[in-house]
Structure formats: structure tokens, C-alpha cells
ZAMARGU-4260 file (C-alpha; in steps of 0.2 Angstrom, whole numbers, plus 5000, padded with zeros to 4 digits):
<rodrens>
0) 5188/5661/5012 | 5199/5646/5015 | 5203/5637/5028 | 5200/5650/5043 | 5181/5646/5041
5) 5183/5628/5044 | 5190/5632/5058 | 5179/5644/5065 | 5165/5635/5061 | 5171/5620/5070
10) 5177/5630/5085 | 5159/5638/5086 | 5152/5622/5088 | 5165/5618/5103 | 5164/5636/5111
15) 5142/5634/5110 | 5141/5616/5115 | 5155/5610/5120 | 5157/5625/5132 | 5141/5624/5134
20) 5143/5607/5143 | 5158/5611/5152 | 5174/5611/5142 | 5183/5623/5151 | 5201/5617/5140
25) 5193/5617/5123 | 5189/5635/5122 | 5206/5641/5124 | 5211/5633/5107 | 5198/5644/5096
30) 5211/5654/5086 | 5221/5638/5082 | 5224/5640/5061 | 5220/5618/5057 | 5211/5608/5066
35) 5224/5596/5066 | 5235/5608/5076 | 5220/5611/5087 | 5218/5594/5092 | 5235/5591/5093
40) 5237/5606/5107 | 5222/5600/5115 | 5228/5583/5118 | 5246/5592/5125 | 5234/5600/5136
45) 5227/5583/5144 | 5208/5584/5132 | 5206/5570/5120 | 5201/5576/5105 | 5199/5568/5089
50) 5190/5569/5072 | 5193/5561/5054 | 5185/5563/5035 | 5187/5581/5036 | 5184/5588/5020
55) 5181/5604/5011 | 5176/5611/4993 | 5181/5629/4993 | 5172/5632/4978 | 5156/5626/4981
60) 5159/5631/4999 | 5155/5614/5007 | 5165/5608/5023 | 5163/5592/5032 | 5171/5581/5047
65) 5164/5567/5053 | 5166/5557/5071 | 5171/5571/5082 | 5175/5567/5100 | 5183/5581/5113
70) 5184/5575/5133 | 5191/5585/5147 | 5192/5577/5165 | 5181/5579/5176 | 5172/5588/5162
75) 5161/5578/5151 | 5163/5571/5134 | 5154/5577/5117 | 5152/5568/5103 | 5147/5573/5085
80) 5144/5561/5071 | 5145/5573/5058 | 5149/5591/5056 | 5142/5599/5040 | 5143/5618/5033
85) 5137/5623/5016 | 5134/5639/5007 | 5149/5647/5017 | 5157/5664/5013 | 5166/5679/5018
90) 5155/5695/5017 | 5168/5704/5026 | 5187/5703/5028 | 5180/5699/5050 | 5168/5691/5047
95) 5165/5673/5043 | 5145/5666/5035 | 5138/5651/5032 | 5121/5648/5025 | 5117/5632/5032
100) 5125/5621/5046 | 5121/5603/5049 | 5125/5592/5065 | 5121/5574/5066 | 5121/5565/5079
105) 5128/5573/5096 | 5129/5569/5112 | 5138/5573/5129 | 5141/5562/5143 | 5146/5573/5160
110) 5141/5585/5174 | 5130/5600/5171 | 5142/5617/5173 | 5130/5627/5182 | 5124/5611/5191
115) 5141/5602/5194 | 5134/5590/5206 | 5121/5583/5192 | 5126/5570/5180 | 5118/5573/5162
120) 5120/5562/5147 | 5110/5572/5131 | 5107/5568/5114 | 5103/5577/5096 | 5099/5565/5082
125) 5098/5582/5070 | 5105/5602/5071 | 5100/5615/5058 | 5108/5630/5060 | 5101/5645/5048
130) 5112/5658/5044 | 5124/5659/5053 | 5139/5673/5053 | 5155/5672/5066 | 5169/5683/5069
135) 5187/5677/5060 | 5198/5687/5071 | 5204/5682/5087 | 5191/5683/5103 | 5195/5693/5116
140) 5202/5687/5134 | 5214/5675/5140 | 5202/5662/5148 | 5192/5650/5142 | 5175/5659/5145
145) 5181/5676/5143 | 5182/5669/5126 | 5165/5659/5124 | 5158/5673/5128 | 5169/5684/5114
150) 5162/5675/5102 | 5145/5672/5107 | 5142/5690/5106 | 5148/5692/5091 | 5140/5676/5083
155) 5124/5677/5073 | 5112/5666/5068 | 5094/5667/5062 | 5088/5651/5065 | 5094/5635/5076
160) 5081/5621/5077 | 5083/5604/5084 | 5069/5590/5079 | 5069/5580/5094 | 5084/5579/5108
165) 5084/5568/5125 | 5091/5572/5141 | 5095/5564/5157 | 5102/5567/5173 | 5104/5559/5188
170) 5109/5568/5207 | 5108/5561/5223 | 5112/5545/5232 | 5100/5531/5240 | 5084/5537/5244
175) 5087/5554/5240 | 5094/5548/5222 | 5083/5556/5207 | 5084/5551/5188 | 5075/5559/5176
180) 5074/5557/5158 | 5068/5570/5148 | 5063/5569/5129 | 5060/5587/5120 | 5048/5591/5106
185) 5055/5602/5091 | 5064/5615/5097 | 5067/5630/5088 | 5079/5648/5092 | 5076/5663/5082
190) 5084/5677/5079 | 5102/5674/5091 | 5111/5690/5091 | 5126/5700/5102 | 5123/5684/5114
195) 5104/5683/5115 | 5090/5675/5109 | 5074/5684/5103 | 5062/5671/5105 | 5064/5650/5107
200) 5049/5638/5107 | 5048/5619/5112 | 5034/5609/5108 | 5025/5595/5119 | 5038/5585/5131
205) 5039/5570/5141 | 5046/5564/5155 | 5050/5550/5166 | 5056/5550/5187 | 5067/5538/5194
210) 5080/5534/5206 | 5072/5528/5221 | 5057/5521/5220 | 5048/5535/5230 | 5052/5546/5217
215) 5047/5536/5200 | 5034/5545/5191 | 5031/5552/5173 | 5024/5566/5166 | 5023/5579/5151
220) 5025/5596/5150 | 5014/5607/5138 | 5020/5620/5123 | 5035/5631/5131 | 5037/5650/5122
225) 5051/5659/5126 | 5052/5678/5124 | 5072/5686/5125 | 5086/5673/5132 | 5102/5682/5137
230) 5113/5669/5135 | 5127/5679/5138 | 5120/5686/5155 | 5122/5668/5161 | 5138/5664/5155
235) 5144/5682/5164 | 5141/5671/5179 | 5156/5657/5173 | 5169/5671/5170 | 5174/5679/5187
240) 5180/5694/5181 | 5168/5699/5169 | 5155/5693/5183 | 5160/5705/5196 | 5164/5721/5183
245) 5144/5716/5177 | 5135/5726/5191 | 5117/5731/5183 | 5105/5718/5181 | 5101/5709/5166
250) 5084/5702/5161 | 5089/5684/5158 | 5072/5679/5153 | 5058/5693/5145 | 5044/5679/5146
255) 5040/5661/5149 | 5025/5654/5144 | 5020/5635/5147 | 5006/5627/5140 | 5001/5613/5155
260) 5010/5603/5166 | 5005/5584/5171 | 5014/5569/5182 | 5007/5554/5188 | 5019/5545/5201
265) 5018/5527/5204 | 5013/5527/5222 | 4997/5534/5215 | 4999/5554/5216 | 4995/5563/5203
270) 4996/5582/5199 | 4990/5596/5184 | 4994/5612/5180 | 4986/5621/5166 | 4996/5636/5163
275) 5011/5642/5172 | 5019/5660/5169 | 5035/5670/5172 | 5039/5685/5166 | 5054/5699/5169
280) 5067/5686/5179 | 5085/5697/5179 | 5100/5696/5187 | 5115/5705/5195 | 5131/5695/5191
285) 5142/5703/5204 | 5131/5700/5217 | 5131/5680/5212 | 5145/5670/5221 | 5145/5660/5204
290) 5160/5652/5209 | 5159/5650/5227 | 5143/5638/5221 | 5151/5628/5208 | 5164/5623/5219
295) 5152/5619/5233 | 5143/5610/5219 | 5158/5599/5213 | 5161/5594/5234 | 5144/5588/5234
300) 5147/5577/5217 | 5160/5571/5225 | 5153/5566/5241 | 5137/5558/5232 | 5150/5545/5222
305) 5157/5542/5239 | 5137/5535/5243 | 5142/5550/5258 | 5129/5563/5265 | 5140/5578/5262
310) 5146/5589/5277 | 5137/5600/5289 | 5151/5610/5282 | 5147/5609/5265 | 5127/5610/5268
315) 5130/5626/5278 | 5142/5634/5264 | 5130/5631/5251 | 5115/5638/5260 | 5125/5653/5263
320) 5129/5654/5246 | 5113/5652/5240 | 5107/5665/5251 | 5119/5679/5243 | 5113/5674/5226
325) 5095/5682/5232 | 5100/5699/5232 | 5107/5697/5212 | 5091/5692/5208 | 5077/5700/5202
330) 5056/5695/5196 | 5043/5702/5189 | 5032/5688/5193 | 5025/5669/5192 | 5009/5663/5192
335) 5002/5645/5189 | 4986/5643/5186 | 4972/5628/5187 | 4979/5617/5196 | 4972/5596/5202
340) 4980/5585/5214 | 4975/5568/5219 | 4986/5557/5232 | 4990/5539/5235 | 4976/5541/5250
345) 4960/5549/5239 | 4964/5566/5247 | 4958/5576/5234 | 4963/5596/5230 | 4958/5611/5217
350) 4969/5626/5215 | 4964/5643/5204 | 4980/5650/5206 | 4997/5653/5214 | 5006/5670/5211
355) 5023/5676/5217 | 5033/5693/5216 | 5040/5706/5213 | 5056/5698/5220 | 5069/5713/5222
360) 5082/5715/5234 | 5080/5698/5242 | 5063/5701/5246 | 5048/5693/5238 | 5034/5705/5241
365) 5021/5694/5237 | 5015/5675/5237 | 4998/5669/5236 | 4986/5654/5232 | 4968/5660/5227
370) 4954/5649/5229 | 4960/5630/5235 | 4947/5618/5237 | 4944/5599/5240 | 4941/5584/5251
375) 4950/5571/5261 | 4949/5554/5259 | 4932/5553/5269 | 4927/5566/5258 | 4926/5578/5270
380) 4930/5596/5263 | 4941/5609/5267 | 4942/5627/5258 | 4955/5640/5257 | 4949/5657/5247
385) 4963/5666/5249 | 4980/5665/5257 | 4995/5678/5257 | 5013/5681/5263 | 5020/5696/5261
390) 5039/5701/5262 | 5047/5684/5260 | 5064/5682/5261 | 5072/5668/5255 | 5087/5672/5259
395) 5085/5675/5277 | 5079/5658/5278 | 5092/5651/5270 | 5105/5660/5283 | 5092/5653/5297
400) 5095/5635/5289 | 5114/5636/5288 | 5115/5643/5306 | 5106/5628/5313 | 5116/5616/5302
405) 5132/5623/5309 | 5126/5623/5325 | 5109/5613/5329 | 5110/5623/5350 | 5109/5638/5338
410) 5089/5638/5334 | 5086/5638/5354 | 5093/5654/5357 | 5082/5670/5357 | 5092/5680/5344
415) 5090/5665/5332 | 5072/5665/5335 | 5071/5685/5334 | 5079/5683/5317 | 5062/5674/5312
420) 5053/5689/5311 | 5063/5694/5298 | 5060/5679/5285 | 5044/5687/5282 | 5033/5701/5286
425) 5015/5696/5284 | 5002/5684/5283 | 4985/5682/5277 | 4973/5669/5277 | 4954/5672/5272
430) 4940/5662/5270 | 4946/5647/5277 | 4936/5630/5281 | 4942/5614/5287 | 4934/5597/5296
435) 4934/5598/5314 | 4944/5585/5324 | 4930/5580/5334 | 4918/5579/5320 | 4901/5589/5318
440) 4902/5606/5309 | 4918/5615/5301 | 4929/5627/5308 | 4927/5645/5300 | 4942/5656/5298
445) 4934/5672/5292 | 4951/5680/5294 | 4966/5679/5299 | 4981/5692/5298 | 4997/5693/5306
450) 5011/5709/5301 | 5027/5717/5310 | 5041/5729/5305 | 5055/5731/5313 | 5075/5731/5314
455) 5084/5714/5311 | 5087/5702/5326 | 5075/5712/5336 | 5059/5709/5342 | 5047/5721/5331
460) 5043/5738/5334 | 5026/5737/5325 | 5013/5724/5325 | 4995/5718/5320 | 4985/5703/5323
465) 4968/5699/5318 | 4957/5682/5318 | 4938/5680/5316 | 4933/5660/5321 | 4919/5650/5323
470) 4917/5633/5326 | 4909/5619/5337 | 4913/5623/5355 | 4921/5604/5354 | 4933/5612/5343
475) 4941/5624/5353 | 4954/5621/5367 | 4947/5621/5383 | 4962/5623/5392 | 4966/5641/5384
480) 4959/5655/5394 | 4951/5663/5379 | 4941/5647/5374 | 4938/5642/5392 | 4926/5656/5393
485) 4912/5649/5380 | 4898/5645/5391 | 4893/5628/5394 | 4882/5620/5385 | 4885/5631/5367
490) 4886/5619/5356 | 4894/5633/5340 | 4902/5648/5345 | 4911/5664/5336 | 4928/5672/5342
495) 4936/5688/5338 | 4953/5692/5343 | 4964/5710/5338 | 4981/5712/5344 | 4991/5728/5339
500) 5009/5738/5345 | 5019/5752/5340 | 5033/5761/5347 | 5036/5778/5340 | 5055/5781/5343
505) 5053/5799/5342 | 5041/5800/5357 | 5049/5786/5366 | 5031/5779/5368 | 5023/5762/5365
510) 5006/5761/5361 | 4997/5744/5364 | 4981/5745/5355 | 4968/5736/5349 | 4968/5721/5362
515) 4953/5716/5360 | 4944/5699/5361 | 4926/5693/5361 | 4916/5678/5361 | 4900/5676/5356
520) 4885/5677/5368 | 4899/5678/5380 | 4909/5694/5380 | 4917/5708/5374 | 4934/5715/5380
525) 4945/5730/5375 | 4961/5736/5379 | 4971/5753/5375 | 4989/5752/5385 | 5001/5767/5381
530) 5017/5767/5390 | 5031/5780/5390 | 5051/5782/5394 | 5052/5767/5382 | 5068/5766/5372
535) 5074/5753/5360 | 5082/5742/5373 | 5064/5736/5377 | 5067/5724/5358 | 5082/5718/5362
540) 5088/5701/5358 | 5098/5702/5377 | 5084/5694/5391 | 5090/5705/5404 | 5093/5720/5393
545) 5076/5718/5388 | 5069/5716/5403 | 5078/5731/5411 | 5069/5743/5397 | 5052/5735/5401
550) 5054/5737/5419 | 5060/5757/5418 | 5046/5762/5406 | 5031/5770/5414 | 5014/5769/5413
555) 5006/5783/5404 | 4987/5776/5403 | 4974/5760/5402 | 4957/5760/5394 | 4945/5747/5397
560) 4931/5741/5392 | 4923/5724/5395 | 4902/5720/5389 | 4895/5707/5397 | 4885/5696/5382
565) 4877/5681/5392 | 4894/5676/5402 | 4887/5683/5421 | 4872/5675/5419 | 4878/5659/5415
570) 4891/5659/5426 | 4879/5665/5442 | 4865/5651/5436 | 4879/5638/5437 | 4886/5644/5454
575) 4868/5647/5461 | 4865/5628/5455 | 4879/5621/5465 | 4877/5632/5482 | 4858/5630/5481
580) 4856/5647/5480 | 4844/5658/5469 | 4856/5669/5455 | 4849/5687/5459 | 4857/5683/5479
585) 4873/5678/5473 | 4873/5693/5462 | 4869/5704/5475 | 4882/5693/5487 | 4895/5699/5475
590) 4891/5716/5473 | 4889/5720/5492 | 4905/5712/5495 | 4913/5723/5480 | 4907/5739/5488
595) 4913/5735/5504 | 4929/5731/5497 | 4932/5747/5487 | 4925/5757/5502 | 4938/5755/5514
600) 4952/5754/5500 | 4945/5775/5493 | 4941/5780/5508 | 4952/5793/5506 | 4947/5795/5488
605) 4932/5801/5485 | 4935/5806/5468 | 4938/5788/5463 | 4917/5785/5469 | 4911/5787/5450
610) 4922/5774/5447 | 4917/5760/5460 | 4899/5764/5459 | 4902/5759/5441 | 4910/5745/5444
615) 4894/5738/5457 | 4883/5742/5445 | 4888/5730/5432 | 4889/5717/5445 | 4872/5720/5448
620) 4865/5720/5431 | 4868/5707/5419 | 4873/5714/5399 | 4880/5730/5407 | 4896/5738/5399
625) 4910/5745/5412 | 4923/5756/5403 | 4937/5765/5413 | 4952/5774/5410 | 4966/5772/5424
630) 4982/5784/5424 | 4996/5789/5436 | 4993/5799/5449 | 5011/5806/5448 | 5021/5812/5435
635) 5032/5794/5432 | 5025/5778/5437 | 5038/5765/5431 | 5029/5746/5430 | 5044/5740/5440
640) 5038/5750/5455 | 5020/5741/5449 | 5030/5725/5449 | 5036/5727/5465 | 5020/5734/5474
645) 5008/5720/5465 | 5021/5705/5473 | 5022/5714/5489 | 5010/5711/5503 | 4998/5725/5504
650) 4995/5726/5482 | 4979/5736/5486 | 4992/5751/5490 | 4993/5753/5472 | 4978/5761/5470
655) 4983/5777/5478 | 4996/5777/5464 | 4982/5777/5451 | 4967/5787/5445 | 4952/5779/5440
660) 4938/5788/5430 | 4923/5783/5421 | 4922/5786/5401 | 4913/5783/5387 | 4915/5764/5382
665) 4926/5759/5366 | 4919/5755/5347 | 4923/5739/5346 | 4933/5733/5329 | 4922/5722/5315
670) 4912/5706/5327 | 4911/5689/5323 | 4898/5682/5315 | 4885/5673/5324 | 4885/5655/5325
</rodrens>
């Protein structure tokens, strides 16, 4: 034990902090023999080091330096007041102990190395390190984090704790700019071996928001618990060739558990968490284009102490970027829990929980908020009990926001909105009340759910659609055929809408079914549309490609069913009203002229009578129920030639295309609920 374990005791502390902070230089200097020569090589090598009052006790095994200072450009300075180790040994002709480390004062003034665009100035009055054994030999590699990490994993240590430290940062320019100032409670690591932590713990923190006055706020942040940090996992990512030769995933963080989160802002918003979450968060090194982003990051430092917006270029690029880091990441899952928010306005909201993942493969199978409630500032209240989206994609977005940023044309072309339908793949929304516009009672969403599947930039091959509403009639927009249809003079009303489609590929069939919608004390109507000869050309991103498939499929068969609930009532009092007329005469009016229509069109098709006869019978009594099932009369009735014979001048003619049959009426899906 001589000098060796000065040295390696010192370049410990310049490979974990220093090169922690960015000190890409320093590390490459570990296995220098003196310090002297060390900083002497460093300076050759453009870093400022420096350090004086080094002294050591080999006998009592004491060593100290005092006013340590290493700077790199464009890298950062670190600064340490005094470097003490005690109790130091040799417990095997590798390996290098000392029972007790001591730092005093340090500090580093410089950009972040995983966020190069942030500025961060940190500070550590006090830094015990327990136990602590290191390698003597020579780390493997040949450049500078290769090396760090060497000796990280082969670095031990039972204990580190730090008392109190400060950090701040600053990013951003003008009314973008932020500055936060963050001051830790006691934090303590335990247990850091072959590069990662066991478990780490910081007490009660608090913060401060600055920058532009929009963002000025402060806050604290509650107990944190830590359980496994793979250090080393994240510093894969700095070292591109152990990065991409690292292709399983890592677990980064086993658990992270915070005890509350508060921030008041100054313009009067205020915001609580009381527990937040995270368990099983991994990654995939070689998926991460770790150095792709940090170069993107030092452009955007750079354009920020320009006082410049960086490029459309540089936006796109780092969307892009962050996008292919998505598939090297993996979640178990995060949930915050009990949360209040109060604006600058008096709008007022409760939140029980927010819960995401799994997140694997890009895809974030689920996020949700249970249970939101409150009031706006007029105190009225508004209700969410349970919202979902299922199969996010971050990612896809992200590609979505770079495309538009490259070219802002982009996002009005049908392939960029097809690509949509691929940024998620469901929705979910129950339970769901809100002020109406107009005033008077609430709108109702009972339910409403929207899913798809199909292949990327294509329309889907699958979908589902479901909402349950009520509301004042007031509420609802007249001007939508749907809604049109509430009778007059309802002052409340329920509507129920299904929408559902799928194509089976192996059939070459599309199935459009349920289409159903109903308002209450109005009507009902149901739909089943199966078509055949339909391949995939029908979801094509192409207009005219897809509207050559649409045109060549054929009609296979429609079902129909339409109940009358209180509509043809209405509707006849209010024409009877306005021709003077008693109701029952225009009913029959209407009927007689229907029959004498449809005689002359199936005069030659007497087995299409069932079929009119039912048809003038529900004209003729109100609350009736018409179902019919209509199908080509040929083997191949493509809806272009329906096309064609509808915008011609004799559409009637279609009817000797078609068979028309009575059957029994359809079960409709779950109603609405009375208003």
C-alpha cells in the first residue's frame, strides 16, 4: 500500500463525479502513477487541473489534498475543497480499501452529459463514503467511458451519504427559459456494487421555478425510496461501443417510491400529489441512439446561447431521435395517486388516480385517470369516472411531429392522417358529466369507446364505436342529422349510437355491423351491410386506389330495422298543423301514395308484395317496427353499377337488381337511459 491508493482513490472520485458531470478528458488519465504527473498530462491535454497540500501517512493510512479543481471545455468545471481518505489498505495484491472517505465541499459548474442542452451548477457541503474498495490495476478500454465504467463495476462501496446538496439548472431562452433550484434532503446509497445500487433514499426536498415569469413557482417533493439503480446501464448509453454490443434490456430502476409532491406557481396555480409510483423501468442500450441525442442536444445548447429557436432541422432530428429511443425502453408501470389542482381562475379539480403501462415495444398498453372531479369557477361541476387509452405510441407521434416540422403541407395529406390511427388504438371514456354550454342540466356520457386494428398507413381493417348521451335538447347540434331528429319541444333527450367493421382478408369480405342509432322517444335504427370481393386496396392511403376497390366490391346483403318511438307522430301533428289538416289523413295520404308507388315499380314482382305491404303498414300505424333484408338478385352486384344506376335517370330500375323480404326485427345493443 503506497502511493497507488492515492492515486486510485483520487481518480475514483474524478471517474464517479467528475465523469459523472461530463469529464470526458479526465478519465483517460486513471492509471497515471502521481497525481502530479496526472495533472500535468491533463493540462498537456487542454484540462485544467490543479490540487495542493497533498498529504499522506502511510502508517496510519491517512491521505489528504485539498483545493482540487479539474475543467475541460465545453465540459464543466468540478471543484473539491478537500479530499480525505482514512483507514486505507490493501486486502488483496488488486484491490485497493478504504474504510472511510471524506469530501468537503464540491461543486460543478457545467452542462448536464445526458442533458447537454441544460446548464447545472451543483453543490455538496459534506460526502461520506463507507467502505469503499477499488481496483489497483489498470481499467479496461481505451476511452474515456469504457474506462468509467471499468472501474464502476469493479468499485464497492457500502455506504455513500450526502447531508444536504443544491442543484440548479437553467435551459431555454426567453419565454421558454426555465430555472430551477433544487435543494435535496439527506441522501444516502447503500450497498453499490458491480455498478449498481441496492437501494438510495432522499429525504424531504425543495424547490424553486424560475426563468420567465410564467414559469416561477415553488414546491417540495416528499420522501423518495429507491429500490436497485443500474448505474452502469446508464453509463452503457455514453460509450458507443459497449452500447450497441449491450442488446438485452437492463432494469435501470427496480422501484421508485415518492412520498407527495406539491407546487404553488405565482400566477396562483397550485397542484398536489400524494403518492407517485414506478416500478420495473429497463432499457435496451443498442436500441438508444445515445449519441445521435447528445449531439442534437449540444446544437440546441448552442442555438439557446445564440438567444435562437433552433432549426426545423434540429427539432425534426431530435424528435426522430427521441422516437427510436421508445423501442429501448421498457415499464412495468406508474401510477400517481390523490391528486388537487386549483388555477389562477378558481377552476377547481380532484383526481384518484393516473396509471400508465406496461410500456414494451414502443407501445404503452395502457393509460388512465380514475375518478376526476370538480368545478369551474362558477362552481359548476364536471365528472370524469373513468378514462382510458389503450395502445399508445409515443413514438409514432413523435415521427408524426417531426414529419410536420420538416414539412408543415405534410399533415394535409391522407397518408399523414392515416398514420394517426396508429398513434393509438383505443379509447375509453365512462361516466362522464360536464356543464352544458347553454346552461340548464348536464350533459351525460354514459360511455363512450372508440378501437381499431389495422396495418400502418392504412385505414383500419377493424373498428368499434360506441356512445351513450343525454343531455338538454339545447345541448345538442341542431344542424347534425342525428340530433336534428329530437322532436320539438323535448326539453332532455338520450342518444345511443354503435358503429362497428371488419374485413376478413381470408374471405375477402367486409362486414359493417352494428350501425345503429337511437334517440329517445324518437327512434330506433339498425343496420347490418356485408359486402364481398373486397380486398385490401379498399384501405389504401391512394384516393383513387381506394376508391377503385370500393367501387368493384359487391353487395352481398342489408338488414334493416328502423322502430318508430314517438318520431311519426310528431312529425305528422306538426305537418297536419301547418296544412290544416287532421294527422290520421296525412297518414293515410302518405301511405296510399306509397302503395301506389311500389305497385307499379313490382308489378312484375310479386314476390317483393310481403315486403311493400310491410312497408304501408308502418306508415299506417304509428310505433310499428319495419325490418327487411335486401340482397342481389344475381350472383355479383358491384356498388359501382349501384353507383351508376342511383345517378342515372330512372334509380327505381335498381329494384329489379334487388330482393327484398321481410324478417324478423334485429335485438338492439344496450339503450339509453331515459331522460
Amino acid at each position: 500500500m503506497r502511493k497507488p491508493l492515492v492515486i486510485a482513490l483520487v481518480v475514483l472520485l474524478v471517474a464517479g463525479v467528475g465523469g459523472y458531470f461530463g469529464f470526458h478528458l479526465l478519465v483517460d488519465h486513471l492509471a497515471r502513477r502521481q497525481v502530479e504527473t496526472l495533472f500535468a498530462d491533463l493540462r498537456a491535454n487542454g484540462v485544467e487541473a490543479q490540487g495542493r497540500d497533498a498529504t499522506y501517512d502511510v502508517f496510519s493510512g491517512r491521505f489528504e489534498i485539498r483545493d482540487l479543481s479539474f475543467a475541460a471545455p465545453g465540459q464543466g468545471t468540478l471543484k473539491i475543497a478537500s479530499f480525505l481518505a482514512t483507514g486505507t489498505e490493501r486486502p488483496s495484491p488488486k484491490r485497493l480499501f478504504a474504510k472511510q472517505v471524506e469530501i468537503s465541499d464540491l461543486s460543478y459548474e457545467g452542462p448536464l452529459p445526458l442533458a447537454p442542452a441544460v446548464e447545472a451548477s451543483y453543490r455538496a457541503p459534506h460526502i461520506t463514503i463507507n467502505a469503499l474498495e477499488i481496483p489497483s490495476t489498470q481499467p479496461a478500454g481505451t476511452r474515456p467511458w469504457q474506462i468509467a465504467l471499468d472501474l464502476l463495476e469493479q468499485t464497492s462501496a457500502d455506504r455513500i451519504s450526502i447531508p444536504e446538496s443544491l442543484i440548479i439548472t437553467s435551459t431555454g431562452t426567453g419565454s421558454s427559459r426555465i430555472e430551477t433550484d433544487v435543494t435535496h434532503g439527506a441522501t444516502a446509497l447503500e450497498k453499490l456494487l458491480a455498478g449498481r445500487i441496492a437501494k438510495a433514499t432522499v429525504e424531504p426536498s425543495r424547490f424553486t421555478i424560475g426563468g420567465a415569469p410564467a414559469n416561477a413557482a415553488t414546491g417540495k417533493v416528499g420522501r423518495v425510496s429507491v429500490e436497485t439503480i443500474d448505474v452502469a446501464a446508464l453509463l452503457t448509453l455514453l460509450d458507443p461501443e459497449r452500447r450497441l454490443a449491450d442488446d438485452q434490456f437492463r432494469t435501470v430502476y427496480g422501484s421508485v417510491n415518492v412520498d407527495g409532491y406539491e407546487v404553488t406557481a405565482d400566477a396562483g396555480m397550485r397542484q398536489r400529489w400524494g403518492a407517485i409510483d414506478i416500478r420495473d423501468v429497463a432499457i435496451r442500450p443498442s436500441i438508444i441512439p445515445a449519441e445521435d441525442l447528445l449531439a442534437l442536444g449540444n446544437r440546441l445548447r448552442e442555438a439557446a446561447a445564440k438567444g435562437e429557436d433552433p432549426s426545423p432541422d434540429v427539432v425534426a432530428q431530435s424528435l426522430r431521435g427521441l422516437a427510436a429511443a421508445y423501442d429501448g425502453i421498457r415499464l412495468g408501470s406508474v401510477v400517481l395517486k390523490d391528486m388537487s389542482a386549483r388555477d389562477e381562475d378558481g377552476n377547481k379539480a380532484e383526481l384518484a388516480a393516473l396509471t400508465m403501462g406496461p410500456l414494451d415495444g414502443g407501445q404503452l398498453e395502457n393509460f388512465a385517470i380514475d375518478r376526476l372531479k370538480g368545478s369551474d369557477a362558477d362552481g359548476k361541476v364536471f365528472r370524469v369516472d373513468q378514462m382510458k387509452i389503450g395502445g399508445l405510441r409515443p413514438g409514432t407521434l413523435l415521427e408524426l411531429g417531426a414529419d410536420a416540422t420538416e414539412d408543415p403541407h405534410s399533415t394535409q395529406g391522407l397518408s399523414w392522417i392515416m398514420r394517426l390511427f396508429g398513434v393509438v388504438g383505443g379509447f375509453e371514456l365512462a361516466g362522464a358529466e360536464a356543464p352544458a354550454s347553454a346552461g340548464g342540466d348536464p350533459v351525460v356520457i354514459d360511455k363512450l369507446a372508440l378501437s381499431w386494428q389495422g396495418e400502418p398507413d392504412a385505414f383500419p381493417t377493424r373498428i368499434a364505436a360506441t356512445l351513450r348521451v343525454s343531455g338538454p335538447t339545447s345541448a345538442f347540434p341542431r344542424d347534425n342529422s342525428l340530433f336534428a331528429l329530437v322532436p320539438d319541444g323535448m326539453t332532455r333527450a338520450s342518444v345511443a349510437l354503435d358503429v362497428g367493421g371488419e374485413w376478413n382478408e381470408s374471405q375477402s369480405t367486409l362486414t359493417l355491423a352494428p350501425l345503429y342509432a337511437e334517440v329517445s322517444d324518437a327512434f330506433a335504427l339498425s343496420l347490418k351491410v356485408k359486402l364481398k370481393d373486397v380486398d385490401d386496396s379498399v384501405f389504401s392511403t391512394q384516393p383513387d386506389e381506394a376508391l377503385a376497390g370500393a367501387l368493384a366490391a359487391s353487395l352481398d346483403s342489408v338488414e334493416i330495422t328502423l322502430s318508430d318511438a314517438g318520431i311519426y307522430e310528431r312529425k305528422l301533428e306538426e305537418a297536419a298543423k301547418e296544412q290544416g289538416m287532421e294527422p290520421e289523413a296525412i297518414r293515410q295520404l302518405l301511405a296510399g301514395f306509397a302503395e301506389l308507388l311500389f305497385s307499379s315499380t313490382v308489378a312484375d314482382r310479386p314476390e317483393l308484395e310481403p315486403a311493400t305491404q310491410a312497408f304501408v303498414s308502418f306508415l299506417q300505424k304509428p310505433l310499428g317496427t319495419l325490418a327487411l333484408k335486401i340482397t342481389p338478385r344475381g350472383d355479383s352486384l358491384p356498388l359501382g353499377a349501384i353507383a351508376e344506376t342511383l345517378q342515372g335517370d330512372e334509380p327505381l330500375t335498381l329494384v329489379d337488381e334487388l330482393n327484398v323480404e321481410v324478417i324478423e326485427a334485429a335485438e338492439p345493443p344496450t339503450s339509453p337511459t331515459k331522460p
